[in-house]
C-alpha positions in Angstrom: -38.4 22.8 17.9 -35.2 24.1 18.4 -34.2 23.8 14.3 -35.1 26.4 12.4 -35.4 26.9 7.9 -33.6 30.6 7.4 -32.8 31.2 4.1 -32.5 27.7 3.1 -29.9 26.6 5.9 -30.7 25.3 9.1 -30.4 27.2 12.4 -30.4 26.5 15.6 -31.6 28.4 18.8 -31.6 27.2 22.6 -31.1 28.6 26.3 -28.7 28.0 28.6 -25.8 29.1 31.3 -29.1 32.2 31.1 -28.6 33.7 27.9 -30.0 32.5 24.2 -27.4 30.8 21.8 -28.4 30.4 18.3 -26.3 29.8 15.0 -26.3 29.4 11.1 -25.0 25.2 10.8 -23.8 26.0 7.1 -26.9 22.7 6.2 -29.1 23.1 3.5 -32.3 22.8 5.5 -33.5 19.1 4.0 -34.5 16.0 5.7 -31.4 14.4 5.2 -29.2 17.6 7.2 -31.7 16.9 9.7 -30.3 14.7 12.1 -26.5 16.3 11.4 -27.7 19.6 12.2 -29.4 18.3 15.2 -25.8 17.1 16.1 -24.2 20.3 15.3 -26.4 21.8 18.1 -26.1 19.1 20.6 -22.1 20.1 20.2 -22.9 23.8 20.8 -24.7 22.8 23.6 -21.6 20.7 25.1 -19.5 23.5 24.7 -21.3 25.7 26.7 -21.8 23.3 29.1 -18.1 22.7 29.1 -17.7 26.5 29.5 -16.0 26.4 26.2 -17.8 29.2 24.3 -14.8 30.3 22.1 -15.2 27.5 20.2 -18.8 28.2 19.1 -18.4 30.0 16.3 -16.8 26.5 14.2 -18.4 26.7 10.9 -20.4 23.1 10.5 -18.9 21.7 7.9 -20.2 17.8 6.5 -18.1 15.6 7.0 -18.9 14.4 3.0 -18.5 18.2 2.0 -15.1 18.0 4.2 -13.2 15.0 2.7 -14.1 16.1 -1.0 -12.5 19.3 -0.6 -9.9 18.0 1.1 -9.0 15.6 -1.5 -9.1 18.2 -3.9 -6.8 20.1 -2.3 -4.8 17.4 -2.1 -4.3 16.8 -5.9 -2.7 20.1 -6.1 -0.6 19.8 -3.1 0.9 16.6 -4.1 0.7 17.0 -8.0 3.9 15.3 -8.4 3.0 11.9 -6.5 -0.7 11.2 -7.6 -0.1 8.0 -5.7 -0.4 10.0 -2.5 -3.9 11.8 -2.9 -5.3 9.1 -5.1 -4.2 6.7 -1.4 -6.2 9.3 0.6 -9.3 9.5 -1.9 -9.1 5.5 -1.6 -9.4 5.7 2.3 -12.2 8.7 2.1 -14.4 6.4 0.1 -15.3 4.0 3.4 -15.0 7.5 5.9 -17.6 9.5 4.3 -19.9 6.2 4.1 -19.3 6.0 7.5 -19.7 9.7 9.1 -21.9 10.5 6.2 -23.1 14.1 6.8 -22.1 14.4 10.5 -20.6 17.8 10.9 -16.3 17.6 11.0 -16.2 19.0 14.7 -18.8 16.6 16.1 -16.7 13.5 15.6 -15.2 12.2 18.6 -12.6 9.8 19.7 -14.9 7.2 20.8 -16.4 7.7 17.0 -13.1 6.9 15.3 -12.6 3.8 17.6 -16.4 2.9 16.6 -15.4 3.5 12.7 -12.2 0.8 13.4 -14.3 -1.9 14.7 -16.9 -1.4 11.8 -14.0 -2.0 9.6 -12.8 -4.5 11.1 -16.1 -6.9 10.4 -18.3 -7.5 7.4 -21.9 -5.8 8.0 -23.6 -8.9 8.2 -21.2 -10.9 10.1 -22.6 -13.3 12.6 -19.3 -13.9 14.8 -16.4 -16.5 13.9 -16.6 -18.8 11.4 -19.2 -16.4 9.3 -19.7 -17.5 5.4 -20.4 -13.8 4.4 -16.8 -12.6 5.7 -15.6 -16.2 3.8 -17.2 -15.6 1.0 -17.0 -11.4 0.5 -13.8 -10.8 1.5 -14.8 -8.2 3.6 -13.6 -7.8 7.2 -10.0 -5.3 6.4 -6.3 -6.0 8.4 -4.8 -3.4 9.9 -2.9 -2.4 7.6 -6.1 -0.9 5.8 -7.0 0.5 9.3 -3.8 2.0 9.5 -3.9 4.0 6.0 -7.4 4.9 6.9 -6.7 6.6 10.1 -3.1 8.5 8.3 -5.9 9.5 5.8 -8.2 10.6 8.7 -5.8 12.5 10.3 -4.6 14.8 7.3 -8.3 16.2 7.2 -8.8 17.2 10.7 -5.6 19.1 10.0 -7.0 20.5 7.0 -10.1 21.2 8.8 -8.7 22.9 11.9 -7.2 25.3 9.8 -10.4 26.2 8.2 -11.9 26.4 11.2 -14.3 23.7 10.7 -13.0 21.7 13.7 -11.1 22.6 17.2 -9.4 19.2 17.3 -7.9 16.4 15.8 -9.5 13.0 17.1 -7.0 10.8 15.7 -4.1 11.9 17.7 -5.7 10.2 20.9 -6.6 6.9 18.5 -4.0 3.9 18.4 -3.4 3.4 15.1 -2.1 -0.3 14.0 1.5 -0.2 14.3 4.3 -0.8 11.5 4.3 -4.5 12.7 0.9 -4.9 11.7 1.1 -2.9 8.6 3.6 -4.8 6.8 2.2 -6.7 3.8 4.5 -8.8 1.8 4.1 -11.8 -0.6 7.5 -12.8 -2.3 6.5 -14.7 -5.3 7.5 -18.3 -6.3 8.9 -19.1 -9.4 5.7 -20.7 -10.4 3.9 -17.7 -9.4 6.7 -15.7 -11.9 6.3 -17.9 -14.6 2.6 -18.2 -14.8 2.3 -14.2 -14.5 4.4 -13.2 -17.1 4.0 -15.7 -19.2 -0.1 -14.8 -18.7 0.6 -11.5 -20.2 2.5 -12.6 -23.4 -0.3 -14.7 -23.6 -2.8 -12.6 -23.1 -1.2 -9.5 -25.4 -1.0 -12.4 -28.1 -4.7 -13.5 -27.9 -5.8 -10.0 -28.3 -3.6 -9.5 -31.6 -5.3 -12.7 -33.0 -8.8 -11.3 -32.5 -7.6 -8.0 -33.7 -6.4 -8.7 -37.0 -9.5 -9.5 -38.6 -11.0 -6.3 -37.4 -10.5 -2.7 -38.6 -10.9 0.9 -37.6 -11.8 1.6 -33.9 -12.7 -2.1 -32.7 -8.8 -2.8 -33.9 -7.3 -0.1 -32.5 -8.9 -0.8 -29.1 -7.7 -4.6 -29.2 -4.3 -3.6 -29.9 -3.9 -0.6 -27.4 -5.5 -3.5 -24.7 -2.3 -5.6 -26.2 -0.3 -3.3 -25.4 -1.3 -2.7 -21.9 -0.3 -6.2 -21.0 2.8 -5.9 -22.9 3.6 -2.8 -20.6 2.6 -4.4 -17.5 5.1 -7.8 -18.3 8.5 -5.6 -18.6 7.2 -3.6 -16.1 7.3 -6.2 -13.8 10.3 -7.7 -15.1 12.3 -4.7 -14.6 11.1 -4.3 -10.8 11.8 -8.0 -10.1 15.0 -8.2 -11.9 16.2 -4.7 -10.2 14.0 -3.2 -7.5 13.0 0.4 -8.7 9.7 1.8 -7.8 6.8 1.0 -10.5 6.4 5.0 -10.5 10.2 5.1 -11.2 9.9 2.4 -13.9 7.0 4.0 -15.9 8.8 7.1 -15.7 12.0 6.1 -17.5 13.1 7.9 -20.0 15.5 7.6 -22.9 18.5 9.5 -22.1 18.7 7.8 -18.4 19.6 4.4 -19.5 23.5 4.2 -21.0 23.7 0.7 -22.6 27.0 1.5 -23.1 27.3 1.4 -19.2 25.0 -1.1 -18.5 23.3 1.6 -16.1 20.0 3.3 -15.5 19.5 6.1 -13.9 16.8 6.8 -11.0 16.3 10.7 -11.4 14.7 10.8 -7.6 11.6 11.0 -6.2 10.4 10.2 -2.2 13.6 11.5 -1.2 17.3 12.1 -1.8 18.0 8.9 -1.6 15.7 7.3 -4.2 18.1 9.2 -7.2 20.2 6.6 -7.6 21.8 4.6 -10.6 21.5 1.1 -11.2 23.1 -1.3 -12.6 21.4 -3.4 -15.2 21.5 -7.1 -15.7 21.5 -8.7 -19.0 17.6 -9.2 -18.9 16.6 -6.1 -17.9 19.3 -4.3 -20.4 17.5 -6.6 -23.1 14.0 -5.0 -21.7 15.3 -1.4 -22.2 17.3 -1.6 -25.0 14.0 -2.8 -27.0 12.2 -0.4 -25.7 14.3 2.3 -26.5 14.5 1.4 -30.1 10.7 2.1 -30.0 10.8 5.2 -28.0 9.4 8.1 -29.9 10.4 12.1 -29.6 8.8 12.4 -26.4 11.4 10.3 -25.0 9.1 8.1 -22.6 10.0 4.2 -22.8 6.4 3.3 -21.5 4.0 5.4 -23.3 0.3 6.1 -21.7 -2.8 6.6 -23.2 -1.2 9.9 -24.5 1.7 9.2 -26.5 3.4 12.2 -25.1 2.9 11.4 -21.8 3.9 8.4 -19.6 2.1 5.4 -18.9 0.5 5.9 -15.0 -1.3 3.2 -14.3 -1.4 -0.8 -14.8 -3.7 -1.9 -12.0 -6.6 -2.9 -14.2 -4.6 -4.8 -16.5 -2.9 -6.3 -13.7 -5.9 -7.3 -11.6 -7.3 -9.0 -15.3 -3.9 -11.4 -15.2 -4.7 -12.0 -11.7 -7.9 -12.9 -11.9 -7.4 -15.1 -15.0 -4.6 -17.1 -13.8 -5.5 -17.3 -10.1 -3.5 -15.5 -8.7 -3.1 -12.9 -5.2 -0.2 -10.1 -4.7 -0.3 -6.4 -5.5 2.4 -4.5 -8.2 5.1 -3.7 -5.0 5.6 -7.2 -4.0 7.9 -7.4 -7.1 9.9 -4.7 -5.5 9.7 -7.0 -2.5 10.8 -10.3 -4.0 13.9 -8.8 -5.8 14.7 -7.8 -2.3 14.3 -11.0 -0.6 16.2 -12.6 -3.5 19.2 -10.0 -3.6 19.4 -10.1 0.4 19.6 -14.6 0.1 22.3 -14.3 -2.6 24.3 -11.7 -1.1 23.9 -12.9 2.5 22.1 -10.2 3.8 24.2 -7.4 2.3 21.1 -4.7 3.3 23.8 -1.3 3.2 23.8 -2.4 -0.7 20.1 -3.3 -1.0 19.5 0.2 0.9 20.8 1.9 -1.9 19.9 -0.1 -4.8 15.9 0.5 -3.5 16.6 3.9 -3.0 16.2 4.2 0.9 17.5 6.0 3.7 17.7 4.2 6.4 18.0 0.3 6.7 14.9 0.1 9.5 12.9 0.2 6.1 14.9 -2.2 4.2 14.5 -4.9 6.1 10.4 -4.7 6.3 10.9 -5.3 2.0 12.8 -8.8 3.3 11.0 -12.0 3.7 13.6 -15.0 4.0 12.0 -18.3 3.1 12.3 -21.4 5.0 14.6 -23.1 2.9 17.1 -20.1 2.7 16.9 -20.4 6.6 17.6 -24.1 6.6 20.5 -24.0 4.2 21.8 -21.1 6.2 21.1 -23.0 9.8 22.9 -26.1 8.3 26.3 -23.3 7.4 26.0 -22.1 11.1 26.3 -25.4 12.5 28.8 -26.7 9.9 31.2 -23.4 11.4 30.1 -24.0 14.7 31.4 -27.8 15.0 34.5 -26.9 13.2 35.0 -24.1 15.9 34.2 -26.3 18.7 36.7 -29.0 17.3 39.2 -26.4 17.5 38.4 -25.0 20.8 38.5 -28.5 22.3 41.6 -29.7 20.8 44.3 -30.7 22.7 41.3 -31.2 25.8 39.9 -34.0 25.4 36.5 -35.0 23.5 34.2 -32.3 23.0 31.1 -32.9 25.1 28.8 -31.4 22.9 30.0 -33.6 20.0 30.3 -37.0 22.3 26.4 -36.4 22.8 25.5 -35.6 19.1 27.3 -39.1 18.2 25.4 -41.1 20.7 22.2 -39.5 20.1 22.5 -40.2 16.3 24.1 -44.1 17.3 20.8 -44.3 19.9 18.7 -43.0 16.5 20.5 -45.4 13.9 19.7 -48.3 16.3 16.1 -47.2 16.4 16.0 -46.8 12.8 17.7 -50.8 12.8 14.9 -52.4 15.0 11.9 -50.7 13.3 13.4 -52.0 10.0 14.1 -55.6 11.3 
């Protein structure tokens, strides 16, 4: 056999182009390396097939081992946006079930495009119409694909410059485009009322059962009253005014003037996003209470740490969700208070631009979702202007032709109408 235990790791050793290639895989030498070491030399082998022997000496690195010290890596290289490394560890959780213990440099292109169509389908799916993709859920869109893959890519980066690959995969993949990844609910005001009303609710249910109690248990029941207190004017103050959740939970004392009516965005994902905005009488109501309970640290959303800010609302969010039957994530708040301002200002996206704190208006308008009846009422204004401008054009012409067939297609319809009734 060509695998070898030395010194705990596996080796391999072979012949070919008439010389003897052997190598250290970096694999502790137990049954379940086995099979990825036996990869790692069927690699070696291709590259000297290939004639490509300066890329022998890749140190065989697991894919597993890989993706866990790229994520920590990633912590520390974006400390100051968890969102973005705790986005890649998200993705890495489905990789490294995937690739498993495969070696980094052994994954091909034709790999990745297996790994999509995995995704793509529940493991027990038995073709359309299957109950287990009904019933699980499972089965992702593309825009999951999509963050997968700009997860993906990042660690072959990170693994060509420790030399634990020659190549990144992903560059010859087509990832999902923009089109596909654009995911927006705009909520009704049904869906508003019943969420934040669930959450006073909820916050009040949890003081009843609290005040009976003492020590620890009560503590707990009014910290957990708390959270969904925090989560309702946190998404208040997106849907009445569009900022970030990161930027909301962030907020501090001294950037809200109530004098001014205006909060101010300190900045974040780029120069645009330090902005200041200008509060409406809800959301000034929002901050003005919660500045009157601010403490030293300054913070107007506390976390679990009172001198640090709150970071996270998902679980208490998912729990209002789940209880009230209902399906959208924390940013389509930011997206509904753009669809709303965009409908009452007719489309006035240079404003909206800067209000959400973005450069360029090509990302704007994927935060816009017009309904159906802002359409209609907007169709019936264009057709309004147009027959007044065609009225004018004509005048002094004769009838216009256009309106001469609207009136006896509506006399042909009122006649209908007349018979059927008669």
């Amino acid at each position: 056999m060509s695998l070898r235990n030395r010194g705990g790791t596996w080796h391999y050793r072979f012949y070919a182009a008439g010389r003897e290639w052997s190598e250290n895989t970096g694999l502790a030498a137990t049954e379940r390396n086995k099979s990825a070491a036996l990869m790692a030399e069927a690699a070696a082998r291709r590259l000297v097939k290939e004639g490509r022997t300066e890329l022998f000496k890749l140190q065989a690195k697991p894919f597993r081992d890989a993706a866990d010290q790229f994520i920590e890596w990633a912590k520390g290289e974006h400390h100051a946006k968890p969102n973005t490394w705790k986005r890649l560890r998200g993705s890495m959780t489905s990789l490294k079930e995937y690739f498993g213990n495969r070696p980094l440099h052994t994954v091909t292109v034709g790999q990745v495009q297996d790994y999509m169509s995995w995704r793509r389908v529940c493991p027990h799916c038995n073709g359309e119409g299957c109950r287990t993709c009904e019933e699980t859920g499972r089965g992702v869109k593309e825009v999951t694909l999509r963050h997968d893959l700009h997860a993906l890519s990042p660690l072959f980066g990170y693994g060509l410059t420790h030399n634990w690959c020659s190549q990144n995969p992903v560059e010859r993949v087509r990832v999902p485009g923009d089109s596909d990844a654009v995911r927006i609910h705009v909520l009704s005001p049904a869906e508003e009322m019943l969420y934040f009303e669930g959450c006073l609710r909820t916050a009040e249910e949890l003081l009843g059962t609290a005040s009976p109690l003492k020590g620890r248990l009560a503590w707990a029941k009014r910290r957990a009253a708390q959270a969904y207190r925090n989560l309702h004017d946190l998404g208040l103050l997106m849907i009445l005014q569009g900022p970030r959740p990161s930027e909301a939970m962030r907020a501090r004392v001294e950037h809200v003037s109530l004098k001014r009516s205006e909060w101010e965005i300190p900045g974040g994902k780029s120069k645009a996003a330090h902005r200041t905005l200008h509060l409406t009488p809800q959301a000034q109501a929002i901050l003005e209470a919660r500045i009157d309970r601010a403490g030293p640290e300054g913070w107007l959303f506390h976390g679990k740490e009172r001198e640090m800010p709150l970071s996270d609302v998902e679980n208490a969010h998912g729990k209002i969700l789940e209880k009230f039957g209902l399906a959208f994530v924390m940013y389509d708040f930011r997206h509904t208070f753009a669809t709303r301002f965009a409908e009452a200002t007719g489309g006035d996206v240079v404003a909206l631009a800067a209000i959400l704190g973005h450069a360029n208006l090509r990302t704007v308008m994927r935060y816009v979702h017009v309904s159906r009846e802002h359409q209609r009422v907007q169709m019936m204004q264009f057709v309004q202007a147009e027959e007044k401008r065609r009225a004018q054009s004509w005048s002094g012409f004769g009838p216009d032709p256009a309106a001469e067939t609207h009136k006896t297609g509506q006399t042909a319809a009122n006649e209908d109408s007349y018979k059927l009734l008669n």
